[in-house]
C-alpha positions as CSV (number, residue, x, y, z in Angstrom):
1,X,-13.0,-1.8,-18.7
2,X,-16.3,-2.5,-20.5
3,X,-19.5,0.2,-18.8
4,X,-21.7,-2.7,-17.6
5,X,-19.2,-4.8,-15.5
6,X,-18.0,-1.7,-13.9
7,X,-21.3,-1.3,-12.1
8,X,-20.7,-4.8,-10.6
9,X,-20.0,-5.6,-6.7
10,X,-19.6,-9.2,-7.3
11,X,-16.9,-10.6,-4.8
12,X,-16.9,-7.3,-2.9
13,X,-17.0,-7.0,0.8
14,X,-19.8,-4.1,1.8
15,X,-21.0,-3.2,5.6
16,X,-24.5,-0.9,5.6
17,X,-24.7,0.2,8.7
18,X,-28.4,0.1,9.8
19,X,-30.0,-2.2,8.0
20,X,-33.3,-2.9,9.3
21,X,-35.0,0.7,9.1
22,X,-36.9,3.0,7.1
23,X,-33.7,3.5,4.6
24,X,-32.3,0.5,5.7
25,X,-34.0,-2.4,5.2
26,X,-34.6,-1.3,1.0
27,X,-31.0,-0.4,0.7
28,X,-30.3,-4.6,2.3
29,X,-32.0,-6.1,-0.2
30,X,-30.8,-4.2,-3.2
31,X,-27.3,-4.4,-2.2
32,X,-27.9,-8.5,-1.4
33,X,-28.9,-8.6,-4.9
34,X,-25.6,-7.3,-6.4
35,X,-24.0,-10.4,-5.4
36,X,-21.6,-8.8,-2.8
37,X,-20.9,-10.4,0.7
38,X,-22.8,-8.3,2.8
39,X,-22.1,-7.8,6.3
40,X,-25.4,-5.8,7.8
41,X,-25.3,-3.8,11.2
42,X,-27.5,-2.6,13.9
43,X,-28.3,-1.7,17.1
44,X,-31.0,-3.4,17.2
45,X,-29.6,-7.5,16.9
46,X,-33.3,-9.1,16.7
47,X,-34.2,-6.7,13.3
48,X,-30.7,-7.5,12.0
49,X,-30.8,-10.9,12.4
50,X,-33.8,-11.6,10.6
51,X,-33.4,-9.1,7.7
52,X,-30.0,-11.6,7.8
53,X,-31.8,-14.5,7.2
54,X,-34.8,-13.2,5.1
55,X,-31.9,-12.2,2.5
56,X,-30.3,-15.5,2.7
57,X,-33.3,-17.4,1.9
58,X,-33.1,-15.8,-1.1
59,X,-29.6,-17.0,-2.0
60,X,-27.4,-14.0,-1.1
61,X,-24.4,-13.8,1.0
62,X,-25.9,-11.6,4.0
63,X,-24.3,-12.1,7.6
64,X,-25.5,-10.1,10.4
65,X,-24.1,-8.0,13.5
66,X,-24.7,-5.8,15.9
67,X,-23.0,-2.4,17.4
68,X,-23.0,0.6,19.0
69,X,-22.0,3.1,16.6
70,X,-21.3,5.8,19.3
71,X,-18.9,3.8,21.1
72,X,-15.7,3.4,19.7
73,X,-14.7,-0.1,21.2
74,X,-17.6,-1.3,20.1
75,X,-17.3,-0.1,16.8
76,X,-13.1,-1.2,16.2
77,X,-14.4,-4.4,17.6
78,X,-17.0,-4.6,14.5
79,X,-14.2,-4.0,12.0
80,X,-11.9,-6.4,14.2
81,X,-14.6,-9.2,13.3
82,X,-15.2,-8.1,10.0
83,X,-11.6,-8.5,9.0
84,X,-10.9,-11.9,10.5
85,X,-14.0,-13.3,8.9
86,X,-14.1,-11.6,5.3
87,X,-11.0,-8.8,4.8
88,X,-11.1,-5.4,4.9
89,X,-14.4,-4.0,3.1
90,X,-14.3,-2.5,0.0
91,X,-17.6,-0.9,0.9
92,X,-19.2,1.2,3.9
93,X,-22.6,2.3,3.9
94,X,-23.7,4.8,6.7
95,X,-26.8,4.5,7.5
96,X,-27.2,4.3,11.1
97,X,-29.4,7.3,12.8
98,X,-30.8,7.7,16.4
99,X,-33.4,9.8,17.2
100,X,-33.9,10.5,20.5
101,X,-35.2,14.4,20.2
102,X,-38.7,14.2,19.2
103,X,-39.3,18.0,18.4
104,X,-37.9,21.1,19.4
105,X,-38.1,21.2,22.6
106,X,-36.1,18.6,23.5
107,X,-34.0,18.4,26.0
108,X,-30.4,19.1,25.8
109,X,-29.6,15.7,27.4
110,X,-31.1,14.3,24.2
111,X,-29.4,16.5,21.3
112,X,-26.0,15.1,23.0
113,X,-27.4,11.2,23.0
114,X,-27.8,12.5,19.4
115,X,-24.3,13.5,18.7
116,X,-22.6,10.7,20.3
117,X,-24.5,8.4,17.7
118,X,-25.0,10.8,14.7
119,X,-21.9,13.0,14.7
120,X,-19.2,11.5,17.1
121,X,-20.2,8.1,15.5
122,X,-20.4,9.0,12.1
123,X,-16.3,10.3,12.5
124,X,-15.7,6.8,14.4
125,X,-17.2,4.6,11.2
126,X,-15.0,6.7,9.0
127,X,-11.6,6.3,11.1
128,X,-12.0,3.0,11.7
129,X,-13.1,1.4,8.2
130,X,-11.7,4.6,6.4
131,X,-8.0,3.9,7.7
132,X,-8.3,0.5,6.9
133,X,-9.4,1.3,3.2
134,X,-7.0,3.5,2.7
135,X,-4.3,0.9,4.2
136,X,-5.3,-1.1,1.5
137,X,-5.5,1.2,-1.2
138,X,-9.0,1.4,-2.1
139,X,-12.7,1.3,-1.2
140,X,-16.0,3.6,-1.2
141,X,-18.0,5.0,1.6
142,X,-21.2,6.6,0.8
143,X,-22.9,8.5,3.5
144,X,-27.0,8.4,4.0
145,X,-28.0,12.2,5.2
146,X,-30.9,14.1,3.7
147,X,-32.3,17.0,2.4
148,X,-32.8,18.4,5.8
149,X,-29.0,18.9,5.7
150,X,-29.1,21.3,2.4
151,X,-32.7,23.4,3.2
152,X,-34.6,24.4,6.4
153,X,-38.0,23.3,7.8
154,X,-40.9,23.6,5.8
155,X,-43.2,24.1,8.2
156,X,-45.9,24.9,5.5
157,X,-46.4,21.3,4.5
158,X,-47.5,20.2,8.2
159,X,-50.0,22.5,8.9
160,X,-53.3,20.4,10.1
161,X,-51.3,17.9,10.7
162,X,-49.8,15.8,13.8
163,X,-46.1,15.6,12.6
164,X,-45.2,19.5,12.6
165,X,-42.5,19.4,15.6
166,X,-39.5,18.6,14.0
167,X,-36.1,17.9,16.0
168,X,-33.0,20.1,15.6
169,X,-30.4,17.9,16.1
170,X,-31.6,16.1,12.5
171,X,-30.8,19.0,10.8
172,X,-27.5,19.8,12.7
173,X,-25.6,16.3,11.9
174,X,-26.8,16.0,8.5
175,X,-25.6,19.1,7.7
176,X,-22.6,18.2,9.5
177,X,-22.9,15.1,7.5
178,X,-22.2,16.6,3.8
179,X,-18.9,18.6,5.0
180,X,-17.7,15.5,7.1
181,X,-17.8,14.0,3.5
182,X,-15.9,16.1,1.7
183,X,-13.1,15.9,4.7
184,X,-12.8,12.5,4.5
185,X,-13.0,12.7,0.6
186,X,-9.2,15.0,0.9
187,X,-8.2,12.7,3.9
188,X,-8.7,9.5,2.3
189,X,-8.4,10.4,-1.2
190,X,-4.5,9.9,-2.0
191,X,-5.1,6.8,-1.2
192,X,-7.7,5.9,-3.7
193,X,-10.6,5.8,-1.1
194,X,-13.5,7.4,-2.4
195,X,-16.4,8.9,-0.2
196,X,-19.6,10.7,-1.3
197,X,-22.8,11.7,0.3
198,X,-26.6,11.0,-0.6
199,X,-29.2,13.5,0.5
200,X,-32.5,11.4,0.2
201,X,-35.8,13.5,-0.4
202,X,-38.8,12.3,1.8
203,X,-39.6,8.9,2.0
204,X,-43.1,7.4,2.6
205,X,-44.3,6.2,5.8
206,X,-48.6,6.6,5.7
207,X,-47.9,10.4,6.7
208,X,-51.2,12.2,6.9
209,X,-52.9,12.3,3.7
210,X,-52.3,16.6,3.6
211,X,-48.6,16.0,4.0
212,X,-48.4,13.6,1.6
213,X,-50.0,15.8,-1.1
214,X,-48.0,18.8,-0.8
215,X,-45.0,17.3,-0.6
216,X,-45.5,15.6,-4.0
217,X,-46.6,18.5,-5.1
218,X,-43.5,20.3,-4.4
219,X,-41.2,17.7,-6.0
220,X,-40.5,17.1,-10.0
221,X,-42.2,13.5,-10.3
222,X,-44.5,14.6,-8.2
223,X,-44.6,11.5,-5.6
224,X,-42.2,10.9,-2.5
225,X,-39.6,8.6,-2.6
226,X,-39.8,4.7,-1.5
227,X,-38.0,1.4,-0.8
228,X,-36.4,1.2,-4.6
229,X,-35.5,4.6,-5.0
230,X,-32.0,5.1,-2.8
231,X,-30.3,1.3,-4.5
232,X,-29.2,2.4,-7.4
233,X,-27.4,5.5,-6.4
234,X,-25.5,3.7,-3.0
235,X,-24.2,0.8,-5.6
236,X,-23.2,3.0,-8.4
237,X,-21.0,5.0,-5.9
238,X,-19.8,1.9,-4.4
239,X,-18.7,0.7,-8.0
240,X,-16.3,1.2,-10.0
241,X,-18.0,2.6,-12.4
242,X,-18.1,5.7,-10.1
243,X,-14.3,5.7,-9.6
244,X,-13.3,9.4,-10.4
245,X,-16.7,10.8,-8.1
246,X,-15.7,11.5,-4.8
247,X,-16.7,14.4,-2.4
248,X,-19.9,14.3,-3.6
249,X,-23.4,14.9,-2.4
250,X,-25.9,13.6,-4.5
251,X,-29.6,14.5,-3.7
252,X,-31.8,11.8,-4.3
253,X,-35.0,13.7,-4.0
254,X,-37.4,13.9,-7.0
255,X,-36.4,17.2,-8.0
256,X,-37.4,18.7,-4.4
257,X,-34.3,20.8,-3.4
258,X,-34.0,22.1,-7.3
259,X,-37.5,23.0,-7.3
C-alpha cells in the first residue's frame, strides 16, 4: 500500500461521539472533510442537528443522532440504528463528557452522575461498538481524555483568576480513561480492532488573560491548543496508516506534559 492512500477514510463508516462541543464540533468538520460517512452523536439533539446540516451544506456525508451515553439501551439502540442504516463502523470516536461537578466540593451525588456518563459509559461505547468491530474483524476507536489524566492540578496557573476550582471527577475518569484503552486494546486486539488514546493539552476558550499566558508559557510552541489541532491525530489513528499502533496514548499538547 502506497503512504498517502493509507491515511484515507474514504467509504468508511465513523461515529464521534459528541460532536457539537468544545473538542467536538473541530474534530466534525475535520473528519466530514476526509470523505467518510459520518454518523455524529449527542446529548444534546438541537446542537447535533445543526452541526448535521452545517457539514452537509458543505457536501459531506454527515447524519445526526442523539443518545445517552450512560444508558446502555440507549446506547445498543444507537448501534442498532447505525447498523441497519450504514453497517458496522469502522470508526468510534469518544468524545462525549458530562460535567456536572463544578469544583471540589461537589457533591457526591454529582461525581456519580459523572461516572455513569464518563466511566460506566465510556465501557458501554466500547462493548457495544467494540464487539461489533471485532465481529467483523476490524475497526479503530480512539479515545478523547486529557492531560489531566497523566499530571495533577496546576493550581499555580489560576491564581488571580476566576477558574481555580477544578472538579475531581475530571481527573478520575480520564485517568481511568488511558488504562480503559489499553484493556480494550488486549481485549479487542486478536481481532484486528485497534484502540488508542489522545490526551489533548489545553484548549482555548477566552480564559482570563493571566491564565492564558502562563499556560503558553509552560508549553513548547508556546500557545494553547485550538479547533485544528486534535484532526489530524483522531484520523491518522483511525486510518490505516496507523494499523500496527494500538494501546496508545498520544498527548496532543504542545510539548506541555514533556516540559
Amino acid at each position: 500500500m502506497k503512504a498517502l492512500p493509507s491515511f484515507s477514510l474514504e467509504n468508511k463508516v465513523v461515529l464521534p461521539a459528541g460532536a457539537a462541543g468544545l473538542y467536538g464540533r473541530g474534530l466534525a468538520a475535520a473528519l466530514a472533510g476526509t470523505g467518510a460517512t459520518l454518523i455524529i452523536a449527542s446529548r444534546n439533539a438541537d446542537k447535533i442537528d445543526a452541526v448535521a446540516k452545517e457539514e452537509t451544506a458543505r457536501g459531506h456525508r454527515v447524519f445526526a443522532e442523539s443518545f445517552d451515553q450512560g444508558d446502555e439501551a440507549s446506547v445498543t439502540a444507537l448501534r442498532t440504528r447505525i447498523e441497519a442504516r450504514f453497517g458496522c463502523l469502522h470508526g468510534l470516536v469518544n468524545n462525549s463528557v458530562l460535567r456536572p461537578m463544578k469544583g471540589a466540593n461537589g457533591t457526591a451525588a454529582q461525581f456519580a452522575e459523572s461516572m455513569r456518563v464518563n466511566a460506566t459509559g465510556l465501557m458501554l461505547m466500547h462493548r457495544v461498538f467494540g464487539q461489533a468491530m471485532a465481529d467483523a474483524g476490524r475497526g479503530s476507536i480512539v479515545n478523547i481524555g486529557s492531560i489531566q489524566g497523566m499530571i495533577g492540578p496546576s493550581y499555580e496557573l489560576y491564581e488571580g483568576t476566576n477558574i481555580g476550582d477544578l472538579p475531581p471527577d475530571y481527573f478520575f475518569h480520564k485517568g481511568g480513561m488511558i488504562n480503559l484503552t489499553r484493556f480494550y486494546a488486549g481485549l479487542y486486539g486478536p481481532r484486528q480492532v485497534r484502540v488508542n488514546c489522545l490526551a489533548p493539552g489545553g484548549f482555548f476558550n477566552l480564559q482570563p488573560e493571566a491564565f492564558v499566558k502562563r499556560y503558553c508559557e509552560h508549553t513548547m510552541l508556546n500557545r494553547m491548543a485550538d479547533s485544528h489541532d486534535l484532526g489530524g491525530a483522531v484520523i491518522f489513528l483511525l486510518s490505516d496508516a496507523a494499523a500496527y499502533i494500538t494501546g496508545v496514548n498520544l498527548p496532543v499538547d504542545g510539548g506541555y506534559t514533556a516540559k
